[in-house]
C-alpha positions as CSV (number, residue, x, y, z in Angstrom):
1,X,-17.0,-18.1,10.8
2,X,-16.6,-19.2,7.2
3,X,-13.3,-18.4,5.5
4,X,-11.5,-19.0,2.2
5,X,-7.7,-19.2,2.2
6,X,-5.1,-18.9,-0.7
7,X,-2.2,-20.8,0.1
8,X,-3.1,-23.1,2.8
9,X,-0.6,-25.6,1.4
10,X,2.1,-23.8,2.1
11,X,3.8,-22.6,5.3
12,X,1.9,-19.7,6.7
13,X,-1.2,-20.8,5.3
14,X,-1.2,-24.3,7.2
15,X,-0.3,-22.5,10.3
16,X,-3.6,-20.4,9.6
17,X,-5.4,-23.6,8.8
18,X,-4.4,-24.9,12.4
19,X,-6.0,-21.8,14.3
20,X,-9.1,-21.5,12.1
21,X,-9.9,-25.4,12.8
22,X,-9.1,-24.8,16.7
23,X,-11.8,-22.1,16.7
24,X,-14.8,-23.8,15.0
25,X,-14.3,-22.0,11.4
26,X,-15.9,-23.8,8.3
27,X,-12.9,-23.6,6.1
28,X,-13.0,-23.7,2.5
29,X,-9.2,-23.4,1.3
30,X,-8.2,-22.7,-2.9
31,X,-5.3,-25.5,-4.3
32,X,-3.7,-26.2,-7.2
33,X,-2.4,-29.8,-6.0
34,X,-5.1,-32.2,-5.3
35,X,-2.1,-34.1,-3.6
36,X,-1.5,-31.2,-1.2
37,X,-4.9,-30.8,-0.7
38,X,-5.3,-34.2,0.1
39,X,-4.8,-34.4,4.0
40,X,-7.2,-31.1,4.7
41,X,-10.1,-32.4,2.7
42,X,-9.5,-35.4,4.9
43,X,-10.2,-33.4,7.9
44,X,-13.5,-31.6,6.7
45,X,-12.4,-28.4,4.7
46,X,-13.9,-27.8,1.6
47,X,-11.1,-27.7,-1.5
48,X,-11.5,-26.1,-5.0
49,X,-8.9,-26.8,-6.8
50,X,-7.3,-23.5,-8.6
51,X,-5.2,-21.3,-8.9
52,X,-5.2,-17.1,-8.0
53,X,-5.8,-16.7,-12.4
54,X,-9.2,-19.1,-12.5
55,X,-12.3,-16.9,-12.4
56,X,-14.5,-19.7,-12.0
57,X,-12.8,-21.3,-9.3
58,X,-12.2,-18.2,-7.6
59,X,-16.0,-17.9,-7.5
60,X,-16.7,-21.1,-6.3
61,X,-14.2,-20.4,-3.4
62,X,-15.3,-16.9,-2.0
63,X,-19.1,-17.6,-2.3
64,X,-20.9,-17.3,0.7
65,X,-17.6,-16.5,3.2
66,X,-17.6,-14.4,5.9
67,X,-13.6,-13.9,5.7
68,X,-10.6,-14.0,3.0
69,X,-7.7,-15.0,4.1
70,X,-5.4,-14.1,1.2
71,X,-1.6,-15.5,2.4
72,X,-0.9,-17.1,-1.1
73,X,1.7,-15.3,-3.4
74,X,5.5,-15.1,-4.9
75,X,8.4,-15.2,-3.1
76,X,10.8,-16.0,-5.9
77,X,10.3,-14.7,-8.9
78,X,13.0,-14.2,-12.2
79,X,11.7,-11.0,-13.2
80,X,10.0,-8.4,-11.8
81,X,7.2,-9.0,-14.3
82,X,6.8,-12.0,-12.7
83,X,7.0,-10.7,-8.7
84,X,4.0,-8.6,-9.9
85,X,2.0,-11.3,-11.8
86,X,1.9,-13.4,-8.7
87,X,1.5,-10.8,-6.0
88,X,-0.4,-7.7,-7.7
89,X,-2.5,-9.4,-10.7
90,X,-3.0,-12.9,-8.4
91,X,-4.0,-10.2,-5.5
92,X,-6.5,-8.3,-8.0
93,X,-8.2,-12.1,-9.2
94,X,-8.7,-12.5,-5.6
95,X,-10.3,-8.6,-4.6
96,X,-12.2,-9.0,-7.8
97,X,-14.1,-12.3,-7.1
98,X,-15.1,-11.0,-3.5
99,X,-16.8,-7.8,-5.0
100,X,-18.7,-9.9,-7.6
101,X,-20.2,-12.0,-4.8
102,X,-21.4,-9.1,-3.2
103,X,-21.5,-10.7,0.2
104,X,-18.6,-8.3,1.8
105,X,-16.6,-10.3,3.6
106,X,-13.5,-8.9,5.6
107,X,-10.1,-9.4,3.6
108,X,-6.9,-10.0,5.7
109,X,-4.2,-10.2,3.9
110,X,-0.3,-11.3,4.1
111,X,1.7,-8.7,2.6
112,X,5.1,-8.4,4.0
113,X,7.3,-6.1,5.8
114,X,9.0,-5.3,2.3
115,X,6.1,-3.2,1.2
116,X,7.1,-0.5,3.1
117,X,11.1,-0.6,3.1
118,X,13.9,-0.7,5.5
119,X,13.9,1.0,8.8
120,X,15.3,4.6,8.1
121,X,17.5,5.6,10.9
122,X,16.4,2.4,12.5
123,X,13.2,3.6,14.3
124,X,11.0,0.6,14.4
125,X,8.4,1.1,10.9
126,X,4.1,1.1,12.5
127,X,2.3,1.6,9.4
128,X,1.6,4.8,8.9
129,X,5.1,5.9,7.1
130,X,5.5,6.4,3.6
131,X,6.5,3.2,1.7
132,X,10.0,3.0,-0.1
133,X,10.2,-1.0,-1.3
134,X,14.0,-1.4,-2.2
135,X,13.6,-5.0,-4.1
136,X,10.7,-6.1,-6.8
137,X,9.4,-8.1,-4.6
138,X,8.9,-5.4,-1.8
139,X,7.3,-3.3,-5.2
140,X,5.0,-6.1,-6.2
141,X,3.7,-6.3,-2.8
142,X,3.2,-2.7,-2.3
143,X,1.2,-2.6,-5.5
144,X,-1.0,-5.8,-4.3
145,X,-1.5,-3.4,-0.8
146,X,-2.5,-0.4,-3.7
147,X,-5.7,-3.2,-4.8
148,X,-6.7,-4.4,-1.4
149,X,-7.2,-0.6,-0.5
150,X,-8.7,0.4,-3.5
151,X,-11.2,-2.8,-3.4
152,X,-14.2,-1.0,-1.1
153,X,-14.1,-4.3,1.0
154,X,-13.5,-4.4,5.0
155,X,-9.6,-4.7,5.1
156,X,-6.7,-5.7,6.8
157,X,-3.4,-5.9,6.3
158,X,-0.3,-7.7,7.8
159,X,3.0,-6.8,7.2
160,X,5.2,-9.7,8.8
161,X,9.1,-9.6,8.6
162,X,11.1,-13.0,8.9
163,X,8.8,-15.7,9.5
164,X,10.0,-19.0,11.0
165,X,8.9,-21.6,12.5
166,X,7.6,-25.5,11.5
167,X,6.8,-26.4,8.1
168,X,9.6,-24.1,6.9
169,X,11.2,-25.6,4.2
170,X,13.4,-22.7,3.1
171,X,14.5,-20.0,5.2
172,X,15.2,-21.0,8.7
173,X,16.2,-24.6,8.1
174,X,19.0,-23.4,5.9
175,X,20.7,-21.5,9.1
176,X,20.3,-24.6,10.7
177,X,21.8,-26.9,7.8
178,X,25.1,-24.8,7.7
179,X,25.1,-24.1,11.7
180,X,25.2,-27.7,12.4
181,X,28.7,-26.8,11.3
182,X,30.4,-24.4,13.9
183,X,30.8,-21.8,11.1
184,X,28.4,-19.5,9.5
185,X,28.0,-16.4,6.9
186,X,26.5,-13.5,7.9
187,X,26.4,-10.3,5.6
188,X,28.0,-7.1,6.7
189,X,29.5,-6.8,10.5
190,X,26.6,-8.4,11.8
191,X,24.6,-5.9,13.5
192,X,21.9,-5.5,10.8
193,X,18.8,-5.0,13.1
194,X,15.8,-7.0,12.5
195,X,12.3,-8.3,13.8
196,X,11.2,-12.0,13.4
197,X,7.5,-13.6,13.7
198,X,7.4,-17.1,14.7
199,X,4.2,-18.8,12.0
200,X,2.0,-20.0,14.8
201,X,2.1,-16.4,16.2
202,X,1.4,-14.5,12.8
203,X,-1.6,-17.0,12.2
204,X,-3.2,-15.6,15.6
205,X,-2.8,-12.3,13.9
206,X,-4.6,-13.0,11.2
207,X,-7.4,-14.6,12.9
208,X,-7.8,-11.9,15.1
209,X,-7.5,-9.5,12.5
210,X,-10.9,-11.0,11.0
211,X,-12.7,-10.1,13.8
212,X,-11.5,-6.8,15.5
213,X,-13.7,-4.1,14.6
214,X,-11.7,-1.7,15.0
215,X,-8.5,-3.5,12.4
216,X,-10.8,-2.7,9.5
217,X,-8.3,-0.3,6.8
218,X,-5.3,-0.5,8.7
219,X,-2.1,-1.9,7.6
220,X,-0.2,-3.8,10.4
221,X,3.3,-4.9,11.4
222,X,2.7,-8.3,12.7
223,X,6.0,-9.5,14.7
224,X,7.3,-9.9,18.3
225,X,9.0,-6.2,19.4
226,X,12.0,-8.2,20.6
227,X,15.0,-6.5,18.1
228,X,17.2,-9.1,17.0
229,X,20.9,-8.7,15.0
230,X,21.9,-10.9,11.6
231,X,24.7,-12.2,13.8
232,X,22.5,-12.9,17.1
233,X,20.2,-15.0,15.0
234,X,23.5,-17.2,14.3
235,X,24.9,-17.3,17.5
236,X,20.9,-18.7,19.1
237,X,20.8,-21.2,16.3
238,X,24.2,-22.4,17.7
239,X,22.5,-22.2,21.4
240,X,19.8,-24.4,20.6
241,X,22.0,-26.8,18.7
242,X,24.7,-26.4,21.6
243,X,27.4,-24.9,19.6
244,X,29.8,-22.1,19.7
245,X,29.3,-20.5,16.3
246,X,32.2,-19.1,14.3
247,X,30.9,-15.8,12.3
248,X,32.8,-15.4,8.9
249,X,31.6,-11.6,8.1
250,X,31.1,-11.3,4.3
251,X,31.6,-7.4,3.4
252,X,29.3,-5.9,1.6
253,X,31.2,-6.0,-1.6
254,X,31.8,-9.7,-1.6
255,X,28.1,-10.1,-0.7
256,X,26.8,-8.6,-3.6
257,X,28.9,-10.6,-5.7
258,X,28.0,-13.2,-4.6
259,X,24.7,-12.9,-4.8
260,X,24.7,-11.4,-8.3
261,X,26.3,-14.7,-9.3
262,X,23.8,-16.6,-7.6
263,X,21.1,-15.2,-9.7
264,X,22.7,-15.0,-12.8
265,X,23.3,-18.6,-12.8
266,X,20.0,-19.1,-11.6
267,X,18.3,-17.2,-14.3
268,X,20.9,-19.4,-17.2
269,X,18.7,-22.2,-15.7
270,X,15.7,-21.0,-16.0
271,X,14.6,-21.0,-12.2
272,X,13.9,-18.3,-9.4
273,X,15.9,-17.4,-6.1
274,X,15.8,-15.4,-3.3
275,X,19.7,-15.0,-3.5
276,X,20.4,-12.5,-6.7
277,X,21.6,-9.0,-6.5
278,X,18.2,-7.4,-6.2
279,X,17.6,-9.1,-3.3
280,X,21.1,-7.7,-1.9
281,X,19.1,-4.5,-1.6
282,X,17.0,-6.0,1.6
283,X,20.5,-8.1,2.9
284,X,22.4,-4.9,3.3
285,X,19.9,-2.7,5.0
286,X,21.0,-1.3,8.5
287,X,17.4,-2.3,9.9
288,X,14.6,-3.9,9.3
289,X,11.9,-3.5,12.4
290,X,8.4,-3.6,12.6
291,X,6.3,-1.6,15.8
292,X,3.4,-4.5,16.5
293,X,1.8,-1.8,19.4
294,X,-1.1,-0.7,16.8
295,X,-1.8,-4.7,16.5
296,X,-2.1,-5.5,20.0
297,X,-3.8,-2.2,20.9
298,X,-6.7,-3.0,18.3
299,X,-6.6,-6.8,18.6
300,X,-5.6,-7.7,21.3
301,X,-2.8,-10.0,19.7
302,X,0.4,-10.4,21.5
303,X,2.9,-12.7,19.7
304,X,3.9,-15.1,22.5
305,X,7.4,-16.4,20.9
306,X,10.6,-14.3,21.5
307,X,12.8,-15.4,19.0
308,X,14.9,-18.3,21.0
309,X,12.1,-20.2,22.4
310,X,10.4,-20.3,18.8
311,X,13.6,-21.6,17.7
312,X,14.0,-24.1,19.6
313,X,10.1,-25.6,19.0
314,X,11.3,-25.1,15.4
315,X,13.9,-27.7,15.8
316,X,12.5,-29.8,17.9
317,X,9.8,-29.9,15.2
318,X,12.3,-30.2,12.5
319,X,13.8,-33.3,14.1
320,X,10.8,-34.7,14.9
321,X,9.7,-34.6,11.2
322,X,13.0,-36.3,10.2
323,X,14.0,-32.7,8.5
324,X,17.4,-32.9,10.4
């Protein structure tokens, strides 16, 4: 197989990287830092350096490919304008330089399980639902999803939820930052209901999403069925760290607060966070659960991390790396 992949720098995308090189794939990846790039041109992948808005690059990098891997896109944004540059427009650069090459390769892409909403009544979500995003980002990504179907490629979609696991430099490692502590924060009473993908296990997706005959124009829920709580999530972190955890339950009220003075003074300085009252719309959700049963039944994926044994590989890893 030959494959492209947007944002093989970053955390999924390396993961993806991992599982391509394992199975013999000629990998061309698209980077904007020749530094980043620098230790996977050393192991034989071809780089062009560029971004999702270069046209020429973009050309360079999806000629002759048997399979696009699109993973890159925004995760923090200050405006929604933004959100949607990086996601839809970045997603549309991408769709459009595969149809000029004319080649047809499959696209698999990383949307995310904010595409299609919470939950409602906290049935797990498969796919097939109609799509109520309650954040920009869950918007911008639901309009990307609008292009990739819209393309006339062969398709595929993944719609991961949390995704942990090594590399992580800003989700997971937080919990473990403030849970080295004994006391953590979780939002509500707790019992928000949610599905997790550990990185390693969403990359297998992917690369058996490139090849399944029968994925092509399906939109998936890529995660392990296990169903997790906010406040569970704490109290395994503790496990793995061997600590009782103390829960301070931040109402809903407070929460929002906060977060709407996280992103205000975030936007005074000019920079983009995940913590602003926007994002309070995904933090106070009753559930958040993905059904992976279409995946595996037309893969043949299985995600072979329940949550605690992922996170403890995850900080084993992190401590290994000298990241705590």
């Amino acid at each position: 197989m030959k494959a492209l992949v947007t944002g093989a720098t970053g955390f999924v995308g390396s993961h993806l990287v991992d599982i391509l090189r394992r199975n013999g794939a000629d990998v061309t990846i698209l980077a904007r830092s020749e530094a980043k790039a620098a230790p996977l041109a050393a192991l034989g992948m071809t780089v062009v350096r560029g971004d999702l808005s270069a046209h020429d690059a973009l050309a360079r990098a999806v000629d002759g490919q048997d399979a696009i891997f699109h993973v890159a896109g925004s995760v923090a944004a200050r405006n929604e304008a933004e959100y949607f540059r990086g996601n839809r427009d970045g997603t549309a650069n991408v769709v459009n330089a595969a149809v000029e090459a004319g080649t047809n390769p499959r696209l698999v892409v990383v949307s995310s399980m904010a595409a299609g909403g919470p939950s409602l009544g906290g049935v797990p979500r498969t796919g097939v639902e109609s799509d109520r995003p309650v954040t920009m980002y869950g918007r911008s990504k639901l309009a990307a999803e609008k292009v990739v179907r819209a393309s006339g490629l062969p398709w595929v979609i993944l719609r991961p939820p949390m995704i942990y696991g090594p590399r992580d430099r800003d989700n997971l490692i937080r919990i473990f930052r403030i849970a080295r502590l004994g006391v953590a924060p979780v939002f509500g009473d707790g019992s928000q209901r949610l599905s997790a993908i550990y990185a390693p296990d969403l990359a297998d997706a992917l690369f058996a999403a490139a090849s399944a005959p029968g994925a092509v124009g399906q939109t998936y829920y890529a995660n392990h069925p296990e169903v997790l709580t906010s406040a569970g999530i704490v109290r395994a972190t503790g496990r793995v760290l061997g600590r009782t955890m103390h829960l301070v339950r931040v109402p809903e009220w407070a929460g929002r607060g906060i977060l709407h003075l996280t992103g205000a003074a975030a936007a005074l300085l000019g920079r983009a966070t995940i913590l602003n009252a926007d994002k309070a719309n995904e933090f106070f959700q009753p559930a958040w659960l993905g059904d992976p049963s279409p995946l595996e039944r037309d893969t043949g994926w299985r995600a072979a991390h329940a949550f605690e044994s992922g996170l403890a590989e995850t900080y084993a890893w992190y401590r290994s790396a000298g990241w705590l």
